[in-house]
Legacy VTK file of the C-alpha trace (Angstrom):
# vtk DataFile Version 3.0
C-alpha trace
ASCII
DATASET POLYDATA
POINTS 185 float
-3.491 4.682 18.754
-0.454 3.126 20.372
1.132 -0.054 18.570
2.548 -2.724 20.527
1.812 -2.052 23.403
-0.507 -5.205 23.350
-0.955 -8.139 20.879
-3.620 -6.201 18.878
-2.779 -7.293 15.090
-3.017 -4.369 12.197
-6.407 -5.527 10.551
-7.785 -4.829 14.012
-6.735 -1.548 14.463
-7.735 -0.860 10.694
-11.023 -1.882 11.324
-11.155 0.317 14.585
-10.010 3.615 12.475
-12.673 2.782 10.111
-14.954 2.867 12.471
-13.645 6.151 14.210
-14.090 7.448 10.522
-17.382 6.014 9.973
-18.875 6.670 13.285
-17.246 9.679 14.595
-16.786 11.457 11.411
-12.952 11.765 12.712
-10.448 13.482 10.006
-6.969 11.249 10.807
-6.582 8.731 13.304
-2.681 9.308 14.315
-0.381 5.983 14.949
2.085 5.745 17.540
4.818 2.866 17.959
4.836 1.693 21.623
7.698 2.619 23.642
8.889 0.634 26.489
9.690 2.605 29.954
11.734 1.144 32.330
10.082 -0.291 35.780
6.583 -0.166 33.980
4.148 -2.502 34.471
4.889 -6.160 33.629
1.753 -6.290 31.728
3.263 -4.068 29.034
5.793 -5.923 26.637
9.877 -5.090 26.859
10.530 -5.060 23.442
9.725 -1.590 21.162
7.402 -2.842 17.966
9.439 -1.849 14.817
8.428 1.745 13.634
7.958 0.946 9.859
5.166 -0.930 11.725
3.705 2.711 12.212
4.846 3.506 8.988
2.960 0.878 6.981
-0.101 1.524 9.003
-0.385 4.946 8.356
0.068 4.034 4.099
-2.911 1.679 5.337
-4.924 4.463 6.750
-4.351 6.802 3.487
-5.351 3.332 1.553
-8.617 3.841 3.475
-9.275 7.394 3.283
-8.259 8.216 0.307
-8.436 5.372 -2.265
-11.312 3.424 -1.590
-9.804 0.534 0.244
-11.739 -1.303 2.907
-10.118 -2.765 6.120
-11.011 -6.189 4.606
-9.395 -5.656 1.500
-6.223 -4.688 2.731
-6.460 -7.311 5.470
-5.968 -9.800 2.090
-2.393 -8.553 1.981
-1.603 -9.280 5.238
0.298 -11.888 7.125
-1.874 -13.201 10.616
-3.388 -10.247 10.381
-0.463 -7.810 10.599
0.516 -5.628 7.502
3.755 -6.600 5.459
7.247 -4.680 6.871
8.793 -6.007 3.142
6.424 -3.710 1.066
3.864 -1.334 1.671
0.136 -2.568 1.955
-1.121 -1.194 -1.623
1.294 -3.427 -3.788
0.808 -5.957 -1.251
-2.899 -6.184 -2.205
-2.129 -6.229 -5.722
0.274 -9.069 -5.637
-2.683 -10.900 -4.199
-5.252 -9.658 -6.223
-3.151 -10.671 -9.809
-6.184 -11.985 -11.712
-7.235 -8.280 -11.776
-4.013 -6.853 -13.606
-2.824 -5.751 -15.965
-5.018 -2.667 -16.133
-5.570 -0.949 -19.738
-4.745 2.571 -18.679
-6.850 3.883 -21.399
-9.470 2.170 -20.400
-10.061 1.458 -16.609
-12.080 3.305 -14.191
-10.873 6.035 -11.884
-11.287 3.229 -8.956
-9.486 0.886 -10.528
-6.220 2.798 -11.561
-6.181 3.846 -8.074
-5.496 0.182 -6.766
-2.118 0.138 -9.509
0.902 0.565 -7.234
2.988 3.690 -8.153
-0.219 5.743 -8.915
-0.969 8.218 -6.625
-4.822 10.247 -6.307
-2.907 13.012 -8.390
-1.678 10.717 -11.302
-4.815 9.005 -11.415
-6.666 12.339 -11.972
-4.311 13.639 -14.303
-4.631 9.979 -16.612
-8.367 10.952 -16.446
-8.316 14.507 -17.640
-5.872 13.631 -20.037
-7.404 10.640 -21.680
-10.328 12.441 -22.238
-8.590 14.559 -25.324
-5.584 11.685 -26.189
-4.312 8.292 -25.980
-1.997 8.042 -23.224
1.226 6.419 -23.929
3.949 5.096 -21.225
5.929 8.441 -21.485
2.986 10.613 -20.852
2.585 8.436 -17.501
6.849 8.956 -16.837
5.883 12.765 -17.576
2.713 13.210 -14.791
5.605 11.394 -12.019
4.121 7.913 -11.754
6.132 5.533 -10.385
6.804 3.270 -13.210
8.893 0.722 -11.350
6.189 -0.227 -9.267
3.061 0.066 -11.885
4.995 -1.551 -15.147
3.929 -5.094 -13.861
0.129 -3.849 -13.314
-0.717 -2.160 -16.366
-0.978 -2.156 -20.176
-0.702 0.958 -22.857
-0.343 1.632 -26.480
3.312 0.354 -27.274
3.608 -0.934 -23.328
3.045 -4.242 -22.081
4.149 -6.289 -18.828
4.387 -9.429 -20.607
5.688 -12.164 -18.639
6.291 -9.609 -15.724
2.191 -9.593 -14.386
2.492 -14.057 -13.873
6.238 -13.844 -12.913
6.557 -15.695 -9.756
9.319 -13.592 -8.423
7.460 -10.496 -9.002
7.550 -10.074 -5.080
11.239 -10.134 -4.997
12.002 -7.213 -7.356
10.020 -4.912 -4.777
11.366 -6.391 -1.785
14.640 -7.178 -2.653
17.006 -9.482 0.155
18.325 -8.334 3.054
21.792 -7.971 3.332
24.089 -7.471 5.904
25.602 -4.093 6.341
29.811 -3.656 7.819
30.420 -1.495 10.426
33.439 -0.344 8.340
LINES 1 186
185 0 1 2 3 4 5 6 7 8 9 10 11 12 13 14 15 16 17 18 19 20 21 22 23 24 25 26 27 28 29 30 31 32 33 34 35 36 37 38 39 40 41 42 43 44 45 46 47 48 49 50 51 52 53 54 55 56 57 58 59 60 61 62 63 64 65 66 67 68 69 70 71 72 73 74 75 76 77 78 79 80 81 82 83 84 85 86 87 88 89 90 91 92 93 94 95 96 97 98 99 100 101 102 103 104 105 106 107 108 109 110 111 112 113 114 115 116 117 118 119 120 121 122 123 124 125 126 127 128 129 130 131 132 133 134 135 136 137 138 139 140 141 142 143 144 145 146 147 148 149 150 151 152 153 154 155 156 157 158 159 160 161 162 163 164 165 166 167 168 169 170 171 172 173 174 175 176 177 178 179 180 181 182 183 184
């Protein structure tokens, strides 16, 4: 799919890949940021759409293949409809979804650690097979290669606990820090 080359929003063109997937049985839709040519048509916008556009829709896409997302639920992330540049769509959806976090590690279902930010399909199956024999502690979870600087807010273990960090109302800003401005020296 190209993106940009018309006002199509992101939701949109997630719900079109889910139905390529769904009725076509397709394998990988593939994303392409549009790129102006000169003396094209006037129809077709001037201006290049910003490639971590493309970026953010393909983490989308994997959101839908592989970890049980819908269209719609990622579409509660977004911002008129088009996916957040600041910070990619999965801890998007949690920051929205708070009331649902912290998860108990130990605990939660195999769908449910997959929505924490920072776990990936292979740390989630590892917590699984592990917990089965053991308790898992924060260190096992440093150990498998979960990203602990973007799950600590989302989940609970034996001697870990977010505290304040799950209802802290800059929780947004300490994933998606300021810009700045950069020299040119």
């Amino acid at each position: 799919m190209i993106i940009g080359a018309d006002g199509t929003d992101d939701v949109t063109i997630l719900k079109s890949s889910t139905r390529l997937y769904a009725g076509y049985k397709l394998r990988r839709v593939y994303y392409s940021a549009f790129s102006p040519i000169p003396d094209a048509s006037s129809v077709l916008p001037l201006v290049q759409p910003p490639l971590l556009r493309e970026h953010r829709l393909y983490q989308a896409d994997w959101l839908l293949r592989f970890y049980g997302f819908s269209a719609e639920e990622i579409a509660t992330g977004t911002n008129a409809g088009h996916l957040d540049l600041e910070i990619d769509p999965k801890l998007a959806w949690a920051l929205q979804h708070r009331g649902l976090f912290p998860v108990e590690v130990n605990r939660a279902g195999r769908d449910m650690l997959l929505r924490v930010p920072g776990f990936g399909t292979r740390t989630v199956d590892r917590i699984v097979t592990e917990r089965r024999t053991r308790s898992m502690r924060y260190e096992d979870l440093v150990r498998m290669g979960a990203l602990m600087k973007k799950a600590r807010p989302f989940i609970t273990l034996p001697g870990w606990s977010p505290g304040g960090l799950t209802d802290s109302a800059d929780l947004r800003a300490r994933f998606a820090p300021p810009p700045e401005q950069l020299s040119l020296l």
